[in-house]
C-alpha positions in Angstrom: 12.6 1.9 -4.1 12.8 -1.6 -5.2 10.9 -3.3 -8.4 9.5 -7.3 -8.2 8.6 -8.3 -11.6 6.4 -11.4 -11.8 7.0 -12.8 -15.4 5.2 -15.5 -16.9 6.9 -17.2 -19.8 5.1 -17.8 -22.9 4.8 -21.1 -25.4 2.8 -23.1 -26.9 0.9 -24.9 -24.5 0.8 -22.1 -21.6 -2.7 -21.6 -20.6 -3.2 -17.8 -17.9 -6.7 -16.6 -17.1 -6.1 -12.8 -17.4 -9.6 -12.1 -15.9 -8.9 -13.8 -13.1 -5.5 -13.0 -12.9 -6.2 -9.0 -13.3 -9.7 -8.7 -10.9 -8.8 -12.0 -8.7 -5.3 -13.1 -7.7 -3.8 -9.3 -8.0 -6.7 -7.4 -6.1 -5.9 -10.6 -3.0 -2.4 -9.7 -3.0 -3.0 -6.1 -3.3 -5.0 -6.5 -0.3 -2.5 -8.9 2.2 0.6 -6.9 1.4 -1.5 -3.7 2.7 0.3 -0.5 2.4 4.1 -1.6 1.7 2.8 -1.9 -1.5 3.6 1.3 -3.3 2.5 0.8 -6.7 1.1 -2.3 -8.9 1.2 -2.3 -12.9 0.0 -5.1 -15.2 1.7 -5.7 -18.5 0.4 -8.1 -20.9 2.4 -9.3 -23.5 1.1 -8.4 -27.3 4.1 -9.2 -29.2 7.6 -9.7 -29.7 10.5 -7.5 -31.5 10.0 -10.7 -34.4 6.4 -10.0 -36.8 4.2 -12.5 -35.6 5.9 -14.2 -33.0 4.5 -14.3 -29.7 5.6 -11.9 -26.6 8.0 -13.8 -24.3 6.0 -13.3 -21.4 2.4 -13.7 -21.5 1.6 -11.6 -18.4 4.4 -9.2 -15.8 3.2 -8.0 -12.8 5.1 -5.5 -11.1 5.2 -4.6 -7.3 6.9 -1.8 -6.3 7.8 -1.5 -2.4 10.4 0.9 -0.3 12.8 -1.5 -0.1 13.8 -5.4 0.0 12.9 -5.5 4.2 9.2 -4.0 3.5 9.2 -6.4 0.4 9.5 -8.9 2.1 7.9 -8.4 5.7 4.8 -7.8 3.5 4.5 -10.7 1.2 6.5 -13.0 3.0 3.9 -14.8 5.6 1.6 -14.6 2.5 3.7 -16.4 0.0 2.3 -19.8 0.3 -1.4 -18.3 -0.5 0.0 -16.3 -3.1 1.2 -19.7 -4.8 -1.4 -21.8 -3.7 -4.0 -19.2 -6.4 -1.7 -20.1 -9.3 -3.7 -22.8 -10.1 -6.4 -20.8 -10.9 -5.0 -18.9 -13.2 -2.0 -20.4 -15.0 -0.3 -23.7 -15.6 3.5 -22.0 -15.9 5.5 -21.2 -13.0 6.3 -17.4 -12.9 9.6 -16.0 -12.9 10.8 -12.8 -10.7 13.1 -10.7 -10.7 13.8 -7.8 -7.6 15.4 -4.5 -8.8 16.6 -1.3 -7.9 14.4 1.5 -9.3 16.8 4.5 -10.6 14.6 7.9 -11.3 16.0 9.9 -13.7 
């Protein structure tokens, strides 16, 4: 099984509509990826390891999926819709990150 973790950065003048983000732009995805998508958490940042500094990421989706092929089959003819929505939501470009999921 394979992890994608969308992170967006915080800072100080990041704006991300976590509304829309949560019961919007995750629920479309959700939807167009169909059922390569295995699983589909939501993390959003509260705080950082330093009292009363800001989390480094202000929201992290993560999409887990078989493997990198049914990754991207999925959201591959999608990915220009999934970045077209950003504007709705955010004015930071997210980062991601693909890993291997080890079960212990």
């Amino acid at each position: 099984m394979i992890k994608v973790s969308v992170m967006y950065p915080n800072g100080k003048d990041v704006q991300f509509d976590t509304h829309y983000y949560q019961n919007k732009h995750l629920p479309m995805v959700a939807k167009l990826v169909g059922s390569a998508l295995k699983r589909l958490e939501l993390d959003l940042g509260m705080a950082s390891k330093v009292p009363d500094k800001s989390a480094p990421y202000v929201a992290i989706a993560h999409l887990v999926f078989d493997d990198v092929a049914s990754f991207q089959e999925a959201f591959g003819p999608h990915a220009a819709t999934f970045a077209e929505d950003v504007k709705n939501y955010s004015n930071v470009q997210a980062e991601l990150q693909m890993s291997e999921l080890i079960p212990f």
